[in-house]
C-alpha positions as semicolon CSV with decimal commas, in nm:
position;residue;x (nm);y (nm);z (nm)
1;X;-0,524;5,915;5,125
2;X;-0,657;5,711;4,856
3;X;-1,020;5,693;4,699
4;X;-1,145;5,337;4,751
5;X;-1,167;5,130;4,431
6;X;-1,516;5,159;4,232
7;X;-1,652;4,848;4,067
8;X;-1,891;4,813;3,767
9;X;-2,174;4,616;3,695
10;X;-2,186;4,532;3,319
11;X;-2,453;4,421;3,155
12;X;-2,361;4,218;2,863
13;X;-2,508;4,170;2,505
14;X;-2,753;3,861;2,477
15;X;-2,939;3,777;2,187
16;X;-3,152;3,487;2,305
17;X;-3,324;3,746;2,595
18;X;-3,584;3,950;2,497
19;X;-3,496;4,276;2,473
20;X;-3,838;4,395;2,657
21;X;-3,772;4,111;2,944
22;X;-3,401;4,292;2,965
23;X;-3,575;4,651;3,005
24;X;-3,821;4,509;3,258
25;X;-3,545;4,339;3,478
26;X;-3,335;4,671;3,456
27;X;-3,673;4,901;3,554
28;X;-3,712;4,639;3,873
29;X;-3,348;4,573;3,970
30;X;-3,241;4,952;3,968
31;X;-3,554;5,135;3,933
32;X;-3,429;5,292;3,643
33;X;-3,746;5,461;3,371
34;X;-3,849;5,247;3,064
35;X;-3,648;5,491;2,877
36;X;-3,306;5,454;3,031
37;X;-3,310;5,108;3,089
38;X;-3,394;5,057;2,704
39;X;-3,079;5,304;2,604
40;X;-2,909;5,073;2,861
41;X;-3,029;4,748;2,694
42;X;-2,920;4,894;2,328
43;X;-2,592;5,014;2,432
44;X;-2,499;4,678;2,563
45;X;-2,612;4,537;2,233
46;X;-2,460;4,780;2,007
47;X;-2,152;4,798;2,242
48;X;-2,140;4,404;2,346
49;X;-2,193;4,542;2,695
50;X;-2,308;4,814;2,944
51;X;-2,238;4,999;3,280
52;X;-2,543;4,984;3,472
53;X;-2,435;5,068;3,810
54;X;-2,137;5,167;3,986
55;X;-1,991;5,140;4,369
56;X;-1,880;4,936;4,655
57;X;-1,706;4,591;4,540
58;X;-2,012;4,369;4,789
59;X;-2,307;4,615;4,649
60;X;-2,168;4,503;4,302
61;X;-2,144;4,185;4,355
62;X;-2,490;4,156;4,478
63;X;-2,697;4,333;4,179
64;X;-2,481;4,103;3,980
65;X;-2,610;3,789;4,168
66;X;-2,974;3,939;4,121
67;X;-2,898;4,000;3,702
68;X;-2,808;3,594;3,689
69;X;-3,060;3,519;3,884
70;X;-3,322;3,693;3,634
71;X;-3,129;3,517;3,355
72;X;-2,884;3,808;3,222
73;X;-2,575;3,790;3,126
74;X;-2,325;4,029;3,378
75;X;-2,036;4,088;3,541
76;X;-1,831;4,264;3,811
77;X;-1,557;4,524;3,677
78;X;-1,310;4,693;3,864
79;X;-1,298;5,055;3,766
80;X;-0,949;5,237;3,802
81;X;-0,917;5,576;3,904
């Protein structure tokens, strides 16, 4: 039997957002710590983008609704096994 596909929610680089609105948002959306949602924040500008959560395809596709809805820039990746 097969594991069920995994989907991504990636954060991408902005550079009009504040980087300190961008920590904020990722401290209230996944009630992540200051300090991991700011190495989240910089690898998605260093990086163009970041992995900030990972499961079900409809859990995905929610936080990513919630990101545009607090202005980010995001998107829902499949992730292959």
């Amino acid at each position: 039997m097969s594991e069920p596909t995994a989907w991504a929610t990636l954060l991408w680089d902005d550079p009009i957002t504040p980087q300190a609105y961008v920590v904020h948002v990722l401290v209230r959306r996944f009630g992540l710590d200051r300090e991991r949602a700011g190495e989240l924040m910089a690898q998605a500008e260093r990086d163009g983008r970041a992995e900030v959560a990972r499961g079900a395809r409809e859990e995905q596709e929610m936080l990513v609704a919630g990101l545009h809805a607090d202005g980010l820039v995001a998107t829902l990746e499949r992730v292959l096994p």
